[in-house]
N, C-alpha and C positions, 0 to 999 in steps of 0.2 A: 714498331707495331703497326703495321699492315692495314689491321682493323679497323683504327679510333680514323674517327673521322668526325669532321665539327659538328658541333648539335643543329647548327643552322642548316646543313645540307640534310640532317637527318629528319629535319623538322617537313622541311620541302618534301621529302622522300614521304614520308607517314601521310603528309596530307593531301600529296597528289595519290597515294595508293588509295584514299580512302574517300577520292571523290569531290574534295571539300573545296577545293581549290576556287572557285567559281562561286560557291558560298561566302569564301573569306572576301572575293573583289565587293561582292553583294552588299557586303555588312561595312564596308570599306566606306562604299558611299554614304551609307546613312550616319554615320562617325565621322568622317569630312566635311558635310552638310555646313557645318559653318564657316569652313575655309574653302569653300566650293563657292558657295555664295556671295559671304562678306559678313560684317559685322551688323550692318543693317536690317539686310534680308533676313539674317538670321534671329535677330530681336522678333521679328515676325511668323514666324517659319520654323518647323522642326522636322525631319527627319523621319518617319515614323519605323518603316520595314518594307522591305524586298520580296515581292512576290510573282513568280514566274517573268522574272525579267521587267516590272514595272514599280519603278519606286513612290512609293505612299509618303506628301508632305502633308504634313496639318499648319494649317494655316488661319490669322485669327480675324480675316476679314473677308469678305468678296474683293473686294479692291485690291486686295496683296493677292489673292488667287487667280485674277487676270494678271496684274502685275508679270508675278511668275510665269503664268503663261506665254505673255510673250516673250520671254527671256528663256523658255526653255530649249531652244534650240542649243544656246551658249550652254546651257546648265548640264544639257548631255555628254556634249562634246567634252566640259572640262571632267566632269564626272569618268567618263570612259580616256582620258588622258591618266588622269591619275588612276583610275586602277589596271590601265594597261591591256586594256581587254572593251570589249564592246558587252558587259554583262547588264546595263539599264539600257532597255530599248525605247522606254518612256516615262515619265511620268506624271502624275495624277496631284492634283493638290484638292484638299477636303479640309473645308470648312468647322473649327474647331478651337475651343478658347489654348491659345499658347501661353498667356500671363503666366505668371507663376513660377515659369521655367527659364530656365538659364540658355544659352548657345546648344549647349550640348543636350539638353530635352531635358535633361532631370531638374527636379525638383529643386529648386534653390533654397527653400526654406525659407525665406523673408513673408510676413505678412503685406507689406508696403513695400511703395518705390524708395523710403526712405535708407532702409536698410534693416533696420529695428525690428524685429521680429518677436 
């Protein structure tokens, strides 16, 4: 059968026809964000979204947001190695309480550092 071809190439094929492809690198970054960084940076630091080529971190101090600063030259470079593409031409860190949240931005659910919720 001629036809069948792997869903993975099929998958390629739909989302480059549909434009997205440079969307997905986009969304790559900000779901990376703590393996791009580190485990540190990321306790501090979240990810937010991708707009016109400038990624948006929220961050829970002035201090972690020079921080970042100066390290963002590293922070592009690795960002644009792993998604293969030069799609973050910059970014922007905004001043924002991170507590709360896990690595991956969402909600951890814990009241406390204890664990106990």
């Amino acid at each position: 059968m001629s036809w069948a071809e792997p869903i993975g190439k099929v998958l390629e094929q739909v989302i480059a026809n549909l434009g997205l492809a440079k969307k997905l690198s986009e969304q790559r970054a900000v779901v990376d964000w703590p393996d791009i960084v580190g485990e540190k940076v990321a306790q501090h630091s979240r990810a937010l979204r991708v707009y016109a080529g400038r990624l948006f971190v929220e961050v829970d101090s002035s201090v972690w947001a020079q921080e970042l600063t100066f390290m963002k030259r590293r922070i592009l470079r690795e960002i644009n190695v792993r998604t293969g593409d030069c799609v973050i031409d910059n970014v922007y860190f905004v001043l924002g309480g991170t507590s709360g949240h896990g690595a991956s931005g969402t909600d951890s659910g814990k009241d406390g550092e204890d664990g106990e919720g």
